[in-house]
Structure formats: C-alpha cells, structure tokens
N, C-alpha and C positions, 0 to 999 in steps of 0.2 A: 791809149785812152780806154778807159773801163765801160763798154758799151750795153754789159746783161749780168744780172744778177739770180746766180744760179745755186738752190734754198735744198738742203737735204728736209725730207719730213719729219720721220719722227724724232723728237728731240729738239728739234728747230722751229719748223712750222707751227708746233703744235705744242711748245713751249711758251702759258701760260704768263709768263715777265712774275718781274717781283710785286709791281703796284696794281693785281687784280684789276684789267682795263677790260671793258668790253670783249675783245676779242685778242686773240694772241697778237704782240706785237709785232713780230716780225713776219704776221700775215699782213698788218698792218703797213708795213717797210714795203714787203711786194707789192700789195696796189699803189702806194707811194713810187716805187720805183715806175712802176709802170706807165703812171700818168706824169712822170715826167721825160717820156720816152726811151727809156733802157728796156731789153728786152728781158724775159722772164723768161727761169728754167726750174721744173723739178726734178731733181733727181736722186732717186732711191732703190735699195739693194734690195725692195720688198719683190716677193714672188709676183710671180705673172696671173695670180688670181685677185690681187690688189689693184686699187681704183683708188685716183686721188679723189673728194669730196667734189661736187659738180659747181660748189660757188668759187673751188680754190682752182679747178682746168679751165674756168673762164676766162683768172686772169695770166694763163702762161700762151708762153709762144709754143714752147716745147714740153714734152714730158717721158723721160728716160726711166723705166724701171727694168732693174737687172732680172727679172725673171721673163721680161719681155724679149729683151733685146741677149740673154745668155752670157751678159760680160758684170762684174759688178766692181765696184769700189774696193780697194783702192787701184784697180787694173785702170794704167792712165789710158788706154782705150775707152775705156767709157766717159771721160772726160772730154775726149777727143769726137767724141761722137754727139755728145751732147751739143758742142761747140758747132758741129755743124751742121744741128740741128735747128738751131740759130743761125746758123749761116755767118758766122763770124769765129775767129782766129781765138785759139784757148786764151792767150793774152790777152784778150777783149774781154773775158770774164772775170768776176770774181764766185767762188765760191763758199756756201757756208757749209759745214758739220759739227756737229757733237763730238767726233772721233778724232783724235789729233792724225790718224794714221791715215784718215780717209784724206783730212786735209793736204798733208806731206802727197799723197796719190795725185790731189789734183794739182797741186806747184810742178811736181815733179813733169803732169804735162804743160804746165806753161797757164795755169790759171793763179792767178791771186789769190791764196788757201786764208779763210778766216775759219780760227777756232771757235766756236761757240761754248761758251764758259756761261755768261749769260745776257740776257735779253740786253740789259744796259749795255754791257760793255762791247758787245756783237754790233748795237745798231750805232754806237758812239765810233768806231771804228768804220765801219758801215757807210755813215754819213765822212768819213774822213776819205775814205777811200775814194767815194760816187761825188763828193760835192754839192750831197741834197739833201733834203731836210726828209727826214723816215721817219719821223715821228708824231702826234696828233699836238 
C-alpha cells in the first residue's frame, strides 16, 4: 500500500498545468495528498545553497536535497534515504520526476517511479495509483 508521495521540484512542483489554475497543480496534489493522510516528500538534486519556498516545507514531512545530504538522483541511495526519512519502506512510496532516468533510479529502489510528461496525465495516474482525488 502507497503510503507518501514523494514530488521532484523543478519541473514538477513548479510545473504550471495546461488549464492556468491558481497555483501549480501538483502543489495542489501535495496538500491534497496530505490532507488525506499520505505522507509528503521533496526531493531534489539542487545544491546545498537551495531552500524549498517556506509555504511548500510546511506541507512535507521530509526534504532531501543532494547538495545537503552528498548523494543525488538517480543513486538509489538517495531514494532509500528519503524513504526513511519518512520512516517508511521505498515500496510505500511513489515518486514523481521530469527525468525518466531519475524515475527508472527510484523503481530500481523499490519506489513506484511516475514519469511526469504532464500535469494531466501525472495527477490521472496519481489519483490511480493513491485512490484519492488530487485535484480542485
């Protein structure tokens, strides 16, 4: 069972959707995920002088960036370390990226790899995988 859903940033987070919504939607998806009790992960390969935005560290449990922590994507290490971060087993994850290779990284450790192509088809999968409604 898919218990946290765990969001690369740039490309993901901060990918705009096709229908101009308020706010990105799959920031949208994360508070969605979150209030319906899944835990929340960011994870990104940005240097260790990078800070996620302080309305988007409210809603995670965790936040992994490879210039923090010296390991990066696709190293299933850092998959692994996120996941226990959360305190739950990489299979208990799904993750999202822009990168198909980052994805292939995190199956390879044992998380549910979602490609993000786009907004639609990320959060329609999204919802198939989690069994929850991610969208406004």
């Amino acid at each position: 069972m898919l218990k946290a859903l765990v969001l690369d940033y740039g490309g993901v987070l901060t990918d705009p959707g096709e229908d101009n919504p308020a706010e990105p939607p799959l920031f949208t998806a994360l508070k969605k995920a979150r209030q319906q009790g899944l835990k929340t992960a960011l994870l990104s390969n940005a240097d260790g002088w990078w800070q996620p935005p302080p309305n988007l560290t409210a809603l995670l449990d965790a936040t992994v960036i490879s210039g923090e922590v010296g390991l990066a994507k696709p190293d299933t290490r850092i998959y692994e370390l996120t996941a226990r971060e959360l305190d739950l087993k990489t299979t208990e994850c799904v993750f999202v990226d822009d990168l198909a290779i980052n994805v292939r990284g995190a199956a390879e450790a044992g998380m549910v790899g979602v490609h993000h192509r786009s907004t639609r088809s990320t959060l329609e999968e999204l919802e198939i995988l989690l069994a929850i409604a991610l969208r406004d």
